[in-house]
C-alpha positions in Angstrom: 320.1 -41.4 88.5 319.2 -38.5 90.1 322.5 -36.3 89.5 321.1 -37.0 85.6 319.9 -32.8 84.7 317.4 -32.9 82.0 317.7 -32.1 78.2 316.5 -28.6 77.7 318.8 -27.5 80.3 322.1 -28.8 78.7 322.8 -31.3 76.3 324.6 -34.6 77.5 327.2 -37.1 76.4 326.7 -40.0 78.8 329.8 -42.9 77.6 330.5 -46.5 79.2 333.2 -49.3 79.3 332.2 -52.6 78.5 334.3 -54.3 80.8 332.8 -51.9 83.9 329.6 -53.3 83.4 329.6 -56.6 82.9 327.5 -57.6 86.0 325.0 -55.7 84.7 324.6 -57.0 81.0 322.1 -59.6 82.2 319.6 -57.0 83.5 320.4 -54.6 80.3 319.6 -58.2 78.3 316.1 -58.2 80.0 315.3 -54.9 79.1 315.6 -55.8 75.0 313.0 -55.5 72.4 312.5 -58.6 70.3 314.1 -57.2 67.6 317.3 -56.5 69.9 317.3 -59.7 71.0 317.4 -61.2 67.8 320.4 -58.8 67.3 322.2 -60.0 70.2 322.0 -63.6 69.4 323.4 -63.1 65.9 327.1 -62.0 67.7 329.1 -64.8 66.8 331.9 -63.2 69.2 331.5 -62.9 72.7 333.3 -59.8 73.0 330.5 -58.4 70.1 327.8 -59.5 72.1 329.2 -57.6 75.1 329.8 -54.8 73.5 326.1 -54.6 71.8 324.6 -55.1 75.4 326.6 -52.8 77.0 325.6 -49.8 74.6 321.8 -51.2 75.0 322.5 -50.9 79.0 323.4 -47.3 78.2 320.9 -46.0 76.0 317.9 -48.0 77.9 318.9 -46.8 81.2 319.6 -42.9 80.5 316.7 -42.7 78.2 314.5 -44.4 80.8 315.1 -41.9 83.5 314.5 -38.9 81.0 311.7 -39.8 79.8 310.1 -41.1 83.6 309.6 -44.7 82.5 310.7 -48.1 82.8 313.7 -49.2 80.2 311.9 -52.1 79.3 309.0 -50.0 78.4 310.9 -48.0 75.5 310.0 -48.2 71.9 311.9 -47.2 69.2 311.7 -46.7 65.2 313.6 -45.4 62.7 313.8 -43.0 59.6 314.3 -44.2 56.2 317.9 -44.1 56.6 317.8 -46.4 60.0 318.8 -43.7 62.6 316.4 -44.7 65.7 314.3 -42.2 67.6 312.1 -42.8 70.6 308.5 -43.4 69.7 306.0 -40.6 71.2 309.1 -38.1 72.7 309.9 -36.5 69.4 311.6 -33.5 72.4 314.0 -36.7 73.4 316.4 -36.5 70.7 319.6 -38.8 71.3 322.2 -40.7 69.0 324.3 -43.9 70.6 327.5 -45.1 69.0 330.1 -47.8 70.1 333.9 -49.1 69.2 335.0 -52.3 70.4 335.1 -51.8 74.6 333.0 -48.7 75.1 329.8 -46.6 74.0 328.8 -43.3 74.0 325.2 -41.7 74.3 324.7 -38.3 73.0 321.1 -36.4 74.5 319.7 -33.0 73.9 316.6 -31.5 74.4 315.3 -31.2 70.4 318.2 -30.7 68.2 318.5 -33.5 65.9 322.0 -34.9 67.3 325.0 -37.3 66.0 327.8 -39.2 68.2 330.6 -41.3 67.5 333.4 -42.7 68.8 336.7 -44.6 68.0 339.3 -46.7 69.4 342.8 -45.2 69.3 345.0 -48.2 67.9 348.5 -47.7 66.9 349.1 -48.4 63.1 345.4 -49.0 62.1 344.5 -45.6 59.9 345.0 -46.6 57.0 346.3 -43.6 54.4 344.5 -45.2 51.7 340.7 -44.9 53.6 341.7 -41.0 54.1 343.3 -40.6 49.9 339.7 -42.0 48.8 337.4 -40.7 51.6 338.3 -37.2 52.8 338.9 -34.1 51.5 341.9 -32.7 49.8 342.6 -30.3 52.6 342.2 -32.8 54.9 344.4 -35.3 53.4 347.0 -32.5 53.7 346.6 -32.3 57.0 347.2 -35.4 57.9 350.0 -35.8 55.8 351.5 -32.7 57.5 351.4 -34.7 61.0 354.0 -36.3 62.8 354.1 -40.0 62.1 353.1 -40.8 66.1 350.4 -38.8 65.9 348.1 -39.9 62.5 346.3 -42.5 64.2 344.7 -39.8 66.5 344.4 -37.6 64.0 342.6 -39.8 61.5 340.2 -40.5 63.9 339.7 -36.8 64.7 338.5 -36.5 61.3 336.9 -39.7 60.8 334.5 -39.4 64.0 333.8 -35.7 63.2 332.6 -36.4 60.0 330.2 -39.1 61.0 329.3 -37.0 64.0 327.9 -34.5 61.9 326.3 -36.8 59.1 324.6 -38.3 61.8 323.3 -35.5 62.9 321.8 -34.5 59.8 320.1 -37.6 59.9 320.6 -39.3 56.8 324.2 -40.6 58.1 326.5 -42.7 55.6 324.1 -41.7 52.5 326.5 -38.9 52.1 329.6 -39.4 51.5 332.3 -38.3 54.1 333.7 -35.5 52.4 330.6 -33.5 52.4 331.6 -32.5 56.1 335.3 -31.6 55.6 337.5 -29.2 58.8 340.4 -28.4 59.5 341.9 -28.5 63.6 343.2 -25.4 64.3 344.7 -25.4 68.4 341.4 -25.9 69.9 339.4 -24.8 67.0 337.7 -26.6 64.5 337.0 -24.7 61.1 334.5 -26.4 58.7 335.8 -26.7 54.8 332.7 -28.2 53.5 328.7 -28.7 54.8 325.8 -31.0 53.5 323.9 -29.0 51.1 320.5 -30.0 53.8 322.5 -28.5 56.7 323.9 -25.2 54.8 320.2 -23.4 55.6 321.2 -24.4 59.5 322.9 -23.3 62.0 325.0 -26.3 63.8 327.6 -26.7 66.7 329.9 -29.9 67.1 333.3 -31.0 68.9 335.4 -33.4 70.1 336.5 -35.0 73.5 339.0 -37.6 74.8 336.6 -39.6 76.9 339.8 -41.9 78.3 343.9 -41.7 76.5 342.5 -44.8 73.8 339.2 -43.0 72.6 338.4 -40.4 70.3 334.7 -38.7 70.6 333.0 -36.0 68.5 329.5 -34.8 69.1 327.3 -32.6 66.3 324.1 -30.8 67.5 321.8 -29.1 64.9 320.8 -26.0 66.9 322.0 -22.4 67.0 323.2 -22.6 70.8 326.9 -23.9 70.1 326.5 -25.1 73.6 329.1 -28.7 74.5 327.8 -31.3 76.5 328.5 -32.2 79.8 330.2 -35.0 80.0 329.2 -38.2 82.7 330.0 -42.1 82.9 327.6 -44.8 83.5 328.6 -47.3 86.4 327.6 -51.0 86.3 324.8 -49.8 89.0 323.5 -47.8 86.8 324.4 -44.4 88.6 326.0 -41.5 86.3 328.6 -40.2 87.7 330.8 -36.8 86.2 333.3 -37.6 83.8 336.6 -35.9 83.3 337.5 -35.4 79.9 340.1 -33.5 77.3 338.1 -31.4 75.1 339.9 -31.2 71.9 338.4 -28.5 70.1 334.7 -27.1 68.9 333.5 -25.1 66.2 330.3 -24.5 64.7 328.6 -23.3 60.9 326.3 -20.3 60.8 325.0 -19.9 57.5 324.8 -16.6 55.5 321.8 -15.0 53.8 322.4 -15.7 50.5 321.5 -13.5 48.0 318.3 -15.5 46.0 316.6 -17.4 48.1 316.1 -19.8 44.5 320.2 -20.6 44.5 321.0 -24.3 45.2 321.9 -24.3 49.1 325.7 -26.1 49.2 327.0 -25.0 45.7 329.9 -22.0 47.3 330.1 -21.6 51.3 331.4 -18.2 52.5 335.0 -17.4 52.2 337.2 -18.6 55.7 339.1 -16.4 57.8 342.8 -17.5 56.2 344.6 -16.1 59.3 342.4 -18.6 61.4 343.7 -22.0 59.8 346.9 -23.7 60.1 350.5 -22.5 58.0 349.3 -25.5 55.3 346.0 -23.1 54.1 348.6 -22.0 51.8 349.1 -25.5 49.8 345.3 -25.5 48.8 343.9 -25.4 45.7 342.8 -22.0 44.8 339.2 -22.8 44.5 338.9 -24.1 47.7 340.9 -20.3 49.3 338.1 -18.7 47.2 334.9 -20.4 48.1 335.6 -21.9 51.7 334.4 -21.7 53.9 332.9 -19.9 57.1 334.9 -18.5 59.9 334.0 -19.6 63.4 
């Protein structure tokens, strides 16, 4: 992979389709820890299995050539919340997720980073997950959507969210509405941050990756710069990948006024002429204590 530029340089969002390499899940099986093995023999469903080797093939394979070594020679751990991290390359900081059919791999050089992705499927959002997990604005604007266009839009929010909780690095310990934003054209406008990201600065966005996927990346770093976006072919070259980007934004925290106040309690007011017509329909607490503009 010699097209592959190093972290430091520019982040990267590396993503794969099951089904393009399936000759190559017996080599990216060889490559496992014991501990992903055991994992892999678990799947009851072929399809799982696949799926789980396939995002191994991935993150074995890019991670391999940036840190110079063989991909059977990675190690891994975790933090107390279970997000992995590659043992001895603290600068190598990455986050993998996968939907049924397809993975993504996001790496950047140092900035604790969060990836997910989702499968666009036609009458599977369910308006109940969004009344109980997102936020009231949120909830809004989804409701405000066309009927054709909530599946998409659900996923927007729901792979933004765990984007950015994954990021922060303690992942579905939060709940989902402490990263709430609005879509605004190709801007994203954040409602609500994690009270341990509100001292940080942090840049995130989303991508179509292929018509049936939804992607969003979260970076904590000051940089606000988007991955470039590749595709990893069953012979484990990387080639460019063409993508839709559907929006960015980022949070840039203000100096508050006592150092001594509880980080995430008010967020700075939002630019109102940034958001959508529905800013108007929400509650006045929320118009008052926002948000930040981007």
């Amino acid at each position: 992979m010699k097209n592959l530029p190093l972290p430091g340089t520019e982040p990267l969002l590396v993503w794969v389709r099951t089904a393009d390499v399936a000759a190559a899940l017996p080599q990216a099986e060889s490559w496992l820890g014991a501990a992903e093995r055991d994992k892999a023999r678990r799947f009851v469903f072929d399809g799982d299995r696949a799926d789980f080797l396939a995002s191994r093939f991935l993150l074995r394979r890019v991670l391999a050539e940036l840190a110079h070594t063989a991909p059977e020679r990675l190690a891994f751990e975790t933090n107390r919340w279970g997000k992995p991290a590659l043992c001895g390359r603290p600068e190598l900081t990455f986050n993998l997720a996968h939907c049924r059919g397809a993975a993504v791999l996001l790496a950047g050089g140092g900035a604790p980073a969060g990836v997910d992705i989702e499968a666009v499927v036609p009458g599977r959002a369910d308006p109940l997950v969004a009344q109980g997990l997102f936020h009231r604005a949120e909830q809004i604007q989804l409701l405000a959507s066309p009927r054709c266009g909530y599946d998409r839009l659900f996923l927007r929010f729901w792979t933004l969210k765990e984007a950015v909780l994954k990021a922060e690095g303690s992942g579905l310990a939060l709940p989902l509405d402490a990263f709430a934003a609005l879509f605004d054209a190709d801007a994203i406008v954040p409602l609500t941050v994690p009270a341990s990201l509100a001292g940080r600065p942090f840049a995130f966005g989303q991508a179509e990756l292929a018509p049936d996927l939804v992607c969003a990346w979260a970076r904590v770093t000051g940089d606000r710069q988007s991955p470039t976006t590749w595709q990893l072919q069953a012979t484990g070259a990387v080639l460019p990948a063409p993508q839709v980007r559907l929006g960015a934004g980022s949070y840039r925290p203000r100096a508050f006024a006592s150092r001594s106040e509880t980080v995430g309690k008010r967020c700075p007011k939002v630019h109102v002429e940034a958001l959508p017509q529905l800013i108007d329909n929400l509650p006045p607490t929320l118009r008052e204590n926002g948000c930040l503009s981007m």
